[in-house]
Backbone as a printed PyTorch tensor [residue, N CA C, xyz], in Angstrom:
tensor([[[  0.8420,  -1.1890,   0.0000],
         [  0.0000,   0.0000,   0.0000],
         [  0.8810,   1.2450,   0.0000]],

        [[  0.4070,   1.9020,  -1.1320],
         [  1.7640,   3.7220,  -0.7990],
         [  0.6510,   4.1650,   0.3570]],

        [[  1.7020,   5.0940,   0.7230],
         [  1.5940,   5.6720,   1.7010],
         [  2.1470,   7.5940,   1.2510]],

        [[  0.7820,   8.4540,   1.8130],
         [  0.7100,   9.2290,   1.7500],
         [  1.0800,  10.3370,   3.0610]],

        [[  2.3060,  10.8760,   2.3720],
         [  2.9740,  11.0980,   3.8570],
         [  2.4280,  12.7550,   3.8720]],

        [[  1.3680,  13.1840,   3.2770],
         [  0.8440,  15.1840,   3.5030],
         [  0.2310,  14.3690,   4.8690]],

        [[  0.1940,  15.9110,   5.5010],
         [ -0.8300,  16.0760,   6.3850],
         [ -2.2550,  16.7030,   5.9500]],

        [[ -3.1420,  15.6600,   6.3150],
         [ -4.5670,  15.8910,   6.1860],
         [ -5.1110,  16.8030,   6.8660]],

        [[ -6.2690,  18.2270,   6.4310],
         [ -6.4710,  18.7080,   7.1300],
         [ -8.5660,  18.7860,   7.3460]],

        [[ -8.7790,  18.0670,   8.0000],
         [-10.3650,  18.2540,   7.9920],
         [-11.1120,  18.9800,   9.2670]],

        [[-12.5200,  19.5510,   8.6680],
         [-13.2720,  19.9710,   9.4180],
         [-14.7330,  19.5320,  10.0380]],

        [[-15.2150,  19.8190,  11.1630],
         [-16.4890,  19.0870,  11.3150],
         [-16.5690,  20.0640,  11.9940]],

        [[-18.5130,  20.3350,  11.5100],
         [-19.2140,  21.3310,  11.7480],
         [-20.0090,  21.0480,  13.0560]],

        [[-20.2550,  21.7190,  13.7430],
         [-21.3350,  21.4420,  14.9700],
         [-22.3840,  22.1520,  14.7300]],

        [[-23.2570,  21.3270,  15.1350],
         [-24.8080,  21.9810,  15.1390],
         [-25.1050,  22.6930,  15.9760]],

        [[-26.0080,  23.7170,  15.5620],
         [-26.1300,  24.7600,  16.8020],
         [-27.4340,  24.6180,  17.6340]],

        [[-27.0590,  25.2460,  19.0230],
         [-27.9950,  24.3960,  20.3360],
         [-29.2770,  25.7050,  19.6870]],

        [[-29.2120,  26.4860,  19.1010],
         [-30.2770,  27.5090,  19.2810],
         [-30.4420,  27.3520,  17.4320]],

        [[-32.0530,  26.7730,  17.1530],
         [-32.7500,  26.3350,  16.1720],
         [-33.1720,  27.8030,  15.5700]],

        [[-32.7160,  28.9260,  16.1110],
         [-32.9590,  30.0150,  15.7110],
         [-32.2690,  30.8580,  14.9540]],

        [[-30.8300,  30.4630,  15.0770],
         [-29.8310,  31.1360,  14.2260],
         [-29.6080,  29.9160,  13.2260]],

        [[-29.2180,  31.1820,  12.3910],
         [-28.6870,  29.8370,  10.7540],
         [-27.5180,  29.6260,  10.7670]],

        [[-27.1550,  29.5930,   9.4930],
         [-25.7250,  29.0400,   8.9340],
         [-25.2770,  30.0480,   8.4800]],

        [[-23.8180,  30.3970,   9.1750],
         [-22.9330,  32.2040,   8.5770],
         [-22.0320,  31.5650,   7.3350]],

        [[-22.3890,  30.5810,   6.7530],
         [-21.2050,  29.6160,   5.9730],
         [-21.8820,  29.0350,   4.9130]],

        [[-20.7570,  28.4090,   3.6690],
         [-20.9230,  28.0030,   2.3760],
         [-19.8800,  27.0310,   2.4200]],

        [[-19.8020,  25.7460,   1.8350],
         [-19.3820,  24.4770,   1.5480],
         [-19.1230,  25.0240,   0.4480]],

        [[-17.6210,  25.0150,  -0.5600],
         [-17.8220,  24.7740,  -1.8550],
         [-16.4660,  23.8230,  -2.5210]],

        [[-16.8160,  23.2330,  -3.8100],
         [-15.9300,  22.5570,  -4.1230],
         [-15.2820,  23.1950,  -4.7140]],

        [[-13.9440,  23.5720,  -5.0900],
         [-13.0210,  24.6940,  -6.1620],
         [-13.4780,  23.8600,  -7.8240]],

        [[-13.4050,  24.1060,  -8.3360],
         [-13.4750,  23.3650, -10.0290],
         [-11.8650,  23.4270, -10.2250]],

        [[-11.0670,  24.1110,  -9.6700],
         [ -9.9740,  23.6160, -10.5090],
         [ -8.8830,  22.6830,  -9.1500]],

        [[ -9.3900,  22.2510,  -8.2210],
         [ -9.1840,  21.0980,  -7.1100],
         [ -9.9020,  20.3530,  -7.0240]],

        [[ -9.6730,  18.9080,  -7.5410],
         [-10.7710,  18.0330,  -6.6700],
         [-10.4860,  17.5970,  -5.1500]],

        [[ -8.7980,  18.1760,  -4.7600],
         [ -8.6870,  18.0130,  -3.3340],
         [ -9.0710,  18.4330,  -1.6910]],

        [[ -9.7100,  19.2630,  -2.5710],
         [-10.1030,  20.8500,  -1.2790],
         [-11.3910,  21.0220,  -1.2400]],

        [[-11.8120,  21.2490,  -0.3020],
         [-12.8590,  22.3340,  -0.0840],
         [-13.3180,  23.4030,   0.1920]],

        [[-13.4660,  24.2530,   0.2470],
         [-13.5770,  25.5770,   0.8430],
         [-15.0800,  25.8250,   1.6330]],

        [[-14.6200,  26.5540,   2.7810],
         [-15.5050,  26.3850,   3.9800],
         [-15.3950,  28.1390,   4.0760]],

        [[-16.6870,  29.0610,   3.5910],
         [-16.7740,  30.0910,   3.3430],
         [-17.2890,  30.9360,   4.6510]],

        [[-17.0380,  31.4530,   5.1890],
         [-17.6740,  32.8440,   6.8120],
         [-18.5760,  33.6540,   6.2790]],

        [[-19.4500,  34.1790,   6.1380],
         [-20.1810,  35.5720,   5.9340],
         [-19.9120,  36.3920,   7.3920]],

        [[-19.9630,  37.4260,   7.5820],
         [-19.4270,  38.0740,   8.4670],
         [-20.6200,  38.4620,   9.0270]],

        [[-21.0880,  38.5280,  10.2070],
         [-22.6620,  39.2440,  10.7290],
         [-22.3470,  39.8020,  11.8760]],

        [[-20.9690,  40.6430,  11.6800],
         [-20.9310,  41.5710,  12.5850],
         [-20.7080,  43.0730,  11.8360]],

        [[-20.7390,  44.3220,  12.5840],
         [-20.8470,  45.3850,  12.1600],
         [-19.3360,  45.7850,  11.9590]],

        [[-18.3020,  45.2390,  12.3310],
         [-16.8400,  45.4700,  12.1270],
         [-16.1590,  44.9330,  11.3530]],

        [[-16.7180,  43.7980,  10.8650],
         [-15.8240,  43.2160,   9.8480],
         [-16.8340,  42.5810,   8.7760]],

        [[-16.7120,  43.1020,   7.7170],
         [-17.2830,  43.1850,   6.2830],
         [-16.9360,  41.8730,   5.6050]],

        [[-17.6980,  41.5640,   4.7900],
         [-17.0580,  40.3730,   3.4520],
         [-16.9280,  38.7170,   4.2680]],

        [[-16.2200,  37.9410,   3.7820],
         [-16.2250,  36.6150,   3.5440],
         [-14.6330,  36.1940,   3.9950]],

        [[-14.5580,  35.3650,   4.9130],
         [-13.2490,  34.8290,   5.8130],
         [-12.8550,  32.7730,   5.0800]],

        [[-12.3610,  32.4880,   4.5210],
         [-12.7590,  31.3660,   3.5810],
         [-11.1910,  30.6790,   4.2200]],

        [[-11.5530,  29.2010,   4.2840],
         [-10.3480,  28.4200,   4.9900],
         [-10.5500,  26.8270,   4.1390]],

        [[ -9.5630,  26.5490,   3.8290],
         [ -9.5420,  25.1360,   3.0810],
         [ -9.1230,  24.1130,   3.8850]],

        [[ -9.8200,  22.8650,   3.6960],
         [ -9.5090,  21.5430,   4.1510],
         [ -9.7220,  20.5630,   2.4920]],

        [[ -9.1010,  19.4010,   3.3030],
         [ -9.6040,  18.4320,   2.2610],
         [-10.7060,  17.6370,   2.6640]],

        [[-11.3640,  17.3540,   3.5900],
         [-12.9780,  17.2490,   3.6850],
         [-13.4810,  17.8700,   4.7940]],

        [[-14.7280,  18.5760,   4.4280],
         [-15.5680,  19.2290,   5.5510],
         [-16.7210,  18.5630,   5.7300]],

        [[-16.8020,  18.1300,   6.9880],
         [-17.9140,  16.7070,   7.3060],
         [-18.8290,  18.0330,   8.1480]],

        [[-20.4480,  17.8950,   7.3230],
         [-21.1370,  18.3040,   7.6290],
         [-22.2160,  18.7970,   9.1600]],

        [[-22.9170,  19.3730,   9.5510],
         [-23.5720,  19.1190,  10.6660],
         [-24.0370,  17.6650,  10.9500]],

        [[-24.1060,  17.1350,  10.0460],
         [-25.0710,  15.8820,  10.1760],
         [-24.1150,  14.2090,  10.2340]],

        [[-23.2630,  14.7700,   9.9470],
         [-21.8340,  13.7960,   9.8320],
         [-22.3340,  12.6910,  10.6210]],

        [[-21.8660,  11.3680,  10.5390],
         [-22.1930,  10.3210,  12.1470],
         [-20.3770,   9.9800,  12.2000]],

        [[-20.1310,   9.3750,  13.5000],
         [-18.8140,   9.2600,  14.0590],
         [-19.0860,   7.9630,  13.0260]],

        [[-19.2000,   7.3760,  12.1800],
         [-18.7920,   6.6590,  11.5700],
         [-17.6940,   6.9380,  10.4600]],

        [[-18.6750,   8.2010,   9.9260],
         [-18.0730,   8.6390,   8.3670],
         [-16.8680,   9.0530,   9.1350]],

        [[-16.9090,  10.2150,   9.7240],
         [-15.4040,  10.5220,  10.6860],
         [-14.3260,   9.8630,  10.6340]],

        [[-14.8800,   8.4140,  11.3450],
         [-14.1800,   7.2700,  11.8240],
         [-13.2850,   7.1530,  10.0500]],

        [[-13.9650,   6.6560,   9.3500],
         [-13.8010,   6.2240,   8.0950],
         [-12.7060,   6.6560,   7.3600]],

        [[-13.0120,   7.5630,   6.8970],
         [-12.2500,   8.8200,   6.4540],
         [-11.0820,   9.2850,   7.3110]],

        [[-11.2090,   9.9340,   8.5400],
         [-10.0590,  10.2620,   9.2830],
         [ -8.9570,   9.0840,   9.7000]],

        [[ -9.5320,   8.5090,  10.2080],
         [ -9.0530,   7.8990,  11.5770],
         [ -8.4730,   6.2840,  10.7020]],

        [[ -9.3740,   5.6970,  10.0650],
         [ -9.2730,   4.2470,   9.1600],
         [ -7.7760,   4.4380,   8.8300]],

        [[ -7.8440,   5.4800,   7.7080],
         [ -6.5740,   4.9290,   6.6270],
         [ -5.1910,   5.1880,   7.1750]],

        [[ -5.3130,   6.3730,   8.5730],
         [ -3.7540,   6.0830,   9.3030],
         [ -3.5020,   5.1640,  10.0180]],

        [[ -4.5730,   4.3050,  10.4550],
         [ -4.4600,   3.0260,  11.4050],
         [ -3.7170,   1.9960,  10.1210]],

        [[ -4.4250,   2.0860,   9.2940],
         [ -4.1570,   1.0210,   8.2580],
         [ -2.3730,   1.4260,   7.9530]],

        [[ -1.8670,   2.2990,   7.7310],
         [ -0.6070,   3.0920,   7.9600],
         [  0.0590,   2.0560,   9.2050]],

        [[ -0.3630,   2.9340,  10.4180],
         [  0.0140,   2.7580,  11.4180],
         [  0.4660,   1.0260,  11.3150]],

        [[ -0.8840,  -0.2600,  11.5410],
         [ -0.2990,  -1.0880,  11.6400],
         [  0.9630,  -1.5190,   9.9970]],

        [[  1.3280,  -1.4930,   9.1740],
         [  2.3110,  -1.3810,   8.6010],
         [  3.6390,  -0.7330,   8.9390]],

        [[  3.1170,  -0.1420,  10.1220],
         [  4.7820,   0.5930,  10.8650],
         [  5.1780,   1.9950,  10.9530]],

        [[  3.8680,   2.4750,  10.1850],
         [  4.5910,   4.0970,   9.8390],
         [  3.5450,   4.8750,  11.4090]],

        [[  4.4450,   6.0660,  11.7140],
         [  3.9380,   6.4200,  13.0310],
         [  2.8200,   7.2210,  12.5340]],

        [[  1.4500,   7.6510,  13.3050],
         [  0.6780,   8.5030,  12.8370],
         [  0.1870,   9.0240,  14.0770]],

        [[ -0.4780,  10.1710,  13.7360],
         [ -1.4400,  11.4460,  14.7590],
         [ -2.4010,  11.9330,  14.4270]],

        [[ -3.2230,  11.7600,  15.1520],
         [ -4.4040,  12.0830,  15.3180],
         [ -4.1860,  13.7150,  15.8540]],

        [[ -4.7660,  14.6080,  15.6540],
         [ -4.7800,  16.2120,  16.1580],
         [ -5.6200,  17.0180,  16.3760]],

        [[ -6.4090,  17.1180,  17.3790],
         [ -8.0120,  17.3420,  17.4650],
         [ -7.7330,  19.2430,  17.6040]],

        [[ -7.7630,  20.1660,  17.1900],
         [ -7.8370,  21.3440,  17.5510],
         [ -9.3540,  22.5100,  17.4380]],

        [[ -9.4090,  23.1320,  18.3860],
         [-10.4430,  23.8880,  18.6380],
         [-10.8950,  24.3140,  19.8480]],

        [[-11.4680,  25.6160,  19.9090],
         [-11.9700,  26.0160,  21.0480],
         [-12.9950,  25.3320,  22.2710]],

        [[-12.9890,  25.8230,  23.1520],
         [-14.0820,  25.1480,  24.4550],
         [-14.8980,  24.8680,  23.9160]],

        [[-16.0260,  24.0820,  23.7130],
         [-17.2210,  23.4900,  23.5590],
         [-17.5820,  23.4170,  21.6530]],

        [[-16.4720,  23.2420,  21.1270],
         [-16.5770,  22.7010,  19.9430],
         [-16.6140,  21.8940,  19.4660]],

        [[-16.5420,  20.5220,  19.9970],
         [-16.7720,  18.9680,  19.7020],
         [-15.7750,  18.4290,  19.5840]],

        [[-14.6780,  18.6850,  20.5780],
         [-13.2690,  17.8740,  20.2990],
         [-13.5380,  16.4040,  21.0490]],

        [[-13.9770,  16.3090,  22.0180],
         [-13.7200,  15.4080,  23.0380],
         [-14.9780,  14.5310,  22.1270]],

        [[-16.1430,  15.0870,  21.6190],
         [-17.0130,  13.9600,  21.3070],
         [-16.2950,  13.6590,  20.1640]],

        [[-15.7870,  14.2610,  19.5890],
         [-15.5410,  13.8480,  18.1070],
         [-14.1530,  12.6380,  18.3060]],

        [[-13.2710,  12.5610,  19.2880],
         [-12.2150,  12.0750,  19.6950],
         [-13.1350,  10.4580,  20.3030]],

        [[-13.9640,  10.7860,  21.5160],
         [-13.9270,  10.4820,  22.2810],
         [-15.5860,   9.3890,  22.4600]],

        [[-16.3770,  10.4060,  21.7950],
         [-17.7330,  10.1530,  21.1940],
         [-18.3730,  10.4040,  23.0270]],

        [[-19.4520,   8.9540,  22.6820],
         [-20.7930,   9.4870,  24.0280],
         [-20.8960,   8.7220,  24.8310]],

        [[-20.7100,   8.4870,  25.9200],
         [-20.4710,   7.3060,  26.5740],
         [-22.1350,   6.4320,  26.7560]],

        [[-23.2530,   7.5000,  26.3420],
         [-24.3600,   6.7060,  26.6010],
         [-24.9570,   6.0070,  24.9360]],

        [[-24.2530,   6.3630,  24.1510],
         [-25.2860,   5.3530,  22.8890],
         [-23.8620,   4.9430,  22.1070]],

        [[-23.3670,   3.6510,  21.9870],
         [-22.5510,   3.0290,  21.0820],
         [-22.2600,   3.4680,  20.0620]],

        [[-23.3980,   3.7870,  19.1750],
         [-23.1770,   3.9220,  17.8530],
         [-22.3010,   5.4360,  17.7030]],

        [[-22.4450,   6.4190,  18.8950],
         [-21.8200,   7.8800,  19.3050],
         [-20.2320,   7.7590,  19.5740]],

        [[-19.6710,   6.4700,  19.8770],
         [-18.4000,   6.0580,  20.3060],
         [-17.6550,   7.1440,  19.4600]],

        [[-16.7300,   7.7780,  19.4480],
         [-15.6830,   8.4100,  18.7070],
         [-14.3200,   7.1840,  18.2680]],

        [[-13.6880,   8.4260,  17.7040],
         [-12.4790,   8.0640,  17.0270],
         [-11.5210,   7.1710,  17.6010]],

        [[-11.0670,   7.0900,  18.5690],
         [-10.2410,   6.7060,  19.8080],
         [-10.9910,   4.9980,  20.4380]],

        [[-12.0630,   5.1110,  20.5650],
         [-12.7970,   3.4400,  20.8970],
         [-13.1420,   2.8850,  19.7640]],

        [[-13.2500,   3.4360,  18.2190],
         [-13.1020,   2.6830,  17.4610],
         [-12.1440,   2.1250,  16.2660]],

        [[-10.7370,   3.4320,  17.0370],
         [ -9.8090,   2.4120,  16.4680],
         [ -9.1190,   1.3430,  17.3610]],

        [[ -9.6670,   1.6160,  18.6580],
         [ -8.7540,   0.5870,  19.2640],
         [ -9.5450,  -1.0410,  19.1190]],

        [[-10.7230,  -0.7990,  18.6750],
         [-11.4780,  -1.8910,  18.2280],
         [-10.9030,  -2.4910,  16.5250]],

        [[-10.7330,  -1.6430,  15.8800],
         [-10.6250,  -1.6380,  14.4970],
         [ -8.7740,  -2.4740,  14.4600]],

        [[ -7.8140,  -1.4850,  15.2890],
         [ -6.5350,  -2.5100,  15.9120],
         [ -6.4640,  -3.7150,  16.0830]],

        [[ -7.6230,  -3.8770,  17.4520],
         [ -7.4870,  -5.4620,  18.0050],
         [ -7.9200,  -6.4750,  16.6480]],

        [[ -8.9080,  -5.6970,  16.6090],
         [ -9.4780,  -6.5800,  15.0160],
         [ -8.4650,  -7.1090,  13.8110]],

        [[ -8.1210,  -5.9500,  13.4960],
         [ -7.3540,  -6.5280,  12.1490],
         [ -5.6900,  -7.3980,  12.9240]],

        [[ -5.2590,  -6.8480,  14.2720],
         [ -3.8070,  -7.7460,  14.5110],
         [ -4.5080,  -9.3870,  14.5110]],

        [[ -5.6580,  -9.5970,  15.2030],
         [ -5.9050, -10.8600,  14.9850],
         [ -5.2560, -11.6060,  14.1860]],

        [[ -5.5590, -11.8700,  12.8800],
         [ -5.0050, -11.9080,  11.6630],
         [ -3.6070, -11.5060,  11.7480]],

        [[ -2.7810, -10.8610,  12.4310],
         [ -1.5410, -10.3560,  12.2850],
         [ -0.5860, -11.3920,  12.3820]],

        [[  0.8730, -12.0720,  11.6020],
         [  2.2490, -12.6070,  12.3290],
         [  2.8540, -11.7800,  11.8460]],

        [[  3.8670, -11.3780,  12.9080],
         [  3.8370, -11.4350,  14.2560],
         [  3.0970, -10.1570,  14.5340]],

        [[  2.2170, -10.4450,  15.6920],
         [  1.2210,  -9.7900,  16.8640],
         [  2.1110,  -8.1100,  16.4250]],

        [[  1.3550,  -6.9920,  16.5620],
         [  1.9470,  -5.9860,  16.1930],
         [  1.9580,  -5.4260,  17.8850]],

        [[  3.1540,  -4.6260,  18.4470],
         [  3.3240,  -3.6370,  19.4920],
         [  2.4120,  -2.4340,  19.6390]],

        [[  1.3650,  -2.1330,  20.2480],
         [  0.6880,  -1.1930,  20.1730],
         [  1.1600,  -0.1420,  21.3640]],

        [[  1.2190,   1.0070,  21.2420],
         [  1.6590,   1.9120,  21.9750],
         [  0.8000,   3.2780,  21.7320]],

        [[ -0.0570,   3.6000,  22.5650],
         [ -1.0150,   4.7410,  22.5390],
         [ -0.8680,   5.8290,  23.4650]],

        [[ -1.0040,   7.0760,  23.3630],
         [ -0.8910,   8.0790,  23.5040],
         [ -1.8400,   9.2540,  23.5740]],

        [[ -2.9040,   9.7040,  24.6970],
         [ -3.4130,  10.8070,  24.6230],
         [ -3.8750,  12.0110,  25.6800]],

        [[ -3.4620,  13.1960,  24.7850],
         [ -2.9230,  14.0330,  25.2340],
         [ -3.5100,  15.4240,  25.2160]],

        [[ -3.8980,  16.4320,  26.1220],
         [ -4.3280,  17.1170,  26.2600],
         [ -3.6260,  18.3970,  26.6250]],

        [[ -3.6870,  19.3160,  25.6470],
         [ -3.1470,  20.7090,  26.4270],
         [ -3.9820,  22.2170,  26.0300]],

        [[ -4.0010,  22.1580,  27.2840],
         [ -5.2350,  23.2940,  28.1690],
         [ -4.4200,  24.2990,  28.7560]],

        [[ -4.5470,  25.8010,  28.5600],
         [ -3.8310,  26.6230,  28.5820],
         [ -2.4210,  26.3580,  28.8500]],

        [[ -2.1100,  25.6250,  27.9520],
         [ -0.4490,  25.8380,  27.7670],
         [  0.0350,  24.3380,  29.2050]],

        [[ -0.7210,  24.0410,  29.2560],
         [ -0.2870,  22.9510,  30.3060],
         [ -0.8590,  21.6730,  29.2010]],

        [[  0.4440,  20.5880,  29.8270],
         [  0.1420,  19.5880,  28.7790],
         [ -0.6640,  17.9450,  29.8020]],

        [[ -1.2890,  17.5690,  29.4080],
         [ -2.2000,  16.3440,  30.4690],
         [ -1.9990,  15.7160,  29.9250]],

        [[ -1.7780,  13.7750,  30.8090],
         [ -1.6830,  12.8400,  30.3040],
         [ -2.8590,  12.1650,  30.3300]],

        [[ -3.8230,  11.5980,  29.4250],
         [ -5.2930,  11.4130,  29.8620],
         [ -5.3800,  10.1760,  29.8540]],

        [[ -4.4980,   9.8400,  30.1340],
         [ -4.2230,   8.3370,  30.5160],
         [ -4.0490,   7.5690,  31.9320]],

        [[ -3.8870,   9.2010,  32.4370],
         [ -3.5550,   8.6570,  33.9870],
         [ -4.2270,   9.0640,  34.6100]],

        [[ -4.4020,   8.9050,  36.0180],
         [ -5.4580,   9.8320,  36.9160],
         [ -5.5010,  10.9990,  36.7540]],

        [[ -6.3020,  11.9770,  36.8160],
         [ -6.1550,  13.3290,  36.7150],
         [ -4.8560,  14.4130,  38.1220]],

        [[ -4.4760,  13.5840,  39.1020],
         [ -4.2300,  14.2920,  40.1060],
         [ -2.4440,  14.3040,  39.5250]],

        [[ -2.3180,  13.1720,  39.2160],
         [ -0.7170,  13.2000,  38.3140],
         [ -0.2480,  13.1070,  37.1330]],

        [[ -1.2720,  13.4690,  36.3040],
         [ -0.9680,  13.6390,  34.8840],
         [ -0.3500,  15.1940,  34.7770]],

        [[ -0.6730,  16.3680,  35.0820],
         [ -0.4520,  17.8040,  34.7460],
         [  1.3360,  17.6260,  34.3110]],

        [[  1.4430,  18.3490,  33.6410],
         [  3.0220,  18.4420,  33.1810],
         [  3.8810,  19.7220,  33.0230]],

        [[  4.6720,  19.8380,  33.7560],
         [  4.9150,  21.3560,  33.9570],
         [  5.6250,  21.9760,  32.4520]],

        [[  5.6360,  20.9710,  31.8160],
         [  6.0260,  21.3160,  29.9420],
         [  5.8070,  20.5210,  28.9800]],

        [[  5.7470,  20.7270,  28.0730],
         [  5.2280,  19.3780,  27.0350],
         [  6.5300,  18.5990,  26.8420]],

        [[  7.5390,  18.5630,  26.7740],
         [  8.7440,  17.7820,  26.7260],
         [  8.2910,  16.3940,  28.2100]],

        [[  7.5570,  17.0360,  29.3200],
         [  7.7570,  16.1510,  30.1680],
         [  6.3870,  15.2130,  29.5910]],

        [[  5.8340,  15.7250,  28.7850],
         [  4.5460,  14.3580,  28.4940],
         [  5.3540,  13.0200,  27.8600]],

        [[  4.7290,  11.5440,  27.8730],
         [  5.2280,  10.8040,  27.2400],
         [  5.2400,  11.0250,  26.0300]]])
């Protein structure tokens, strides 16, 4: 299998808790990229005028399910990964933007599971089948104003007084 060593950059939209405001945004495909998308701002404030436009290579809709996510994101570096090559996952965004569900999913409905419980399912699965058994070594990591967490460990001794000291 080649292996595609760019970094991928995608977006997922969250739905908004108030059924009253719309959409300040436009999805579009470029015609002269079939790699990109463009994810367009309208501006609806009185200070800043015009259209703020940022590219990814897929923008997974409000309606997205942690499957397609799963699929798309998360699948084809595992598939990487077990072949040997190192990969990262990189969740970025502000407070209450859907990092942790989108990572992490819902702990009350299965099918909500995120990225993180279904590759470690998707792992165990395919090493089955594996000779020899592949070394798995996982990693996740949190940093919250400039402090880096190991979310692997209890919360009282994970804090890290620098990111060099995270594993």
């Amino acid at each position: 299998m080649a292996v595609n060593h760019d970094i991928k950059v995608f977006a997922r939209l969250k739905k908004e808790h108030d059924s009253s405001t719309t959409a300040n945004y436009t999805i579009s495909r470029r015609n002269d990229s079939n790699d990109f998308e463009d994810l367009i701002f309208r501006s609806t404030t009185h200070r800043i005028h015009g259209c703020k436009s940022f590219r990814f290579h897929k923008i997974f809709g409000e309606g997205s399910s942690q499957d397609e996510i799963f699929e798309t994101v998360a699948k084809p570096l595992i598939k990487s990964a077990l072949e040997g090559y190192n990969c990262t996952i990189f969740a970025y965004g502000q407070t209450g933007s859907g990092k942790t569900y989108t990572i992490t999913g819902s702990p009350n409905k299965y099918a909500d599971r995120g990225i993180i419980p279904r590759s470690i399912q998707y792992i165990f699965k395919r090493s089955e089948k594996m000779s020899p058994k592949p070394l798995v070594h996982i990693s996740y990591m949190e940093i919250y104003n400039e402090i880096g967490y190991d979310l692997l460990h209890p919360r009282q001794i994970n804090a890290a007084n620098s990111l060099d000291e995270l594993p």
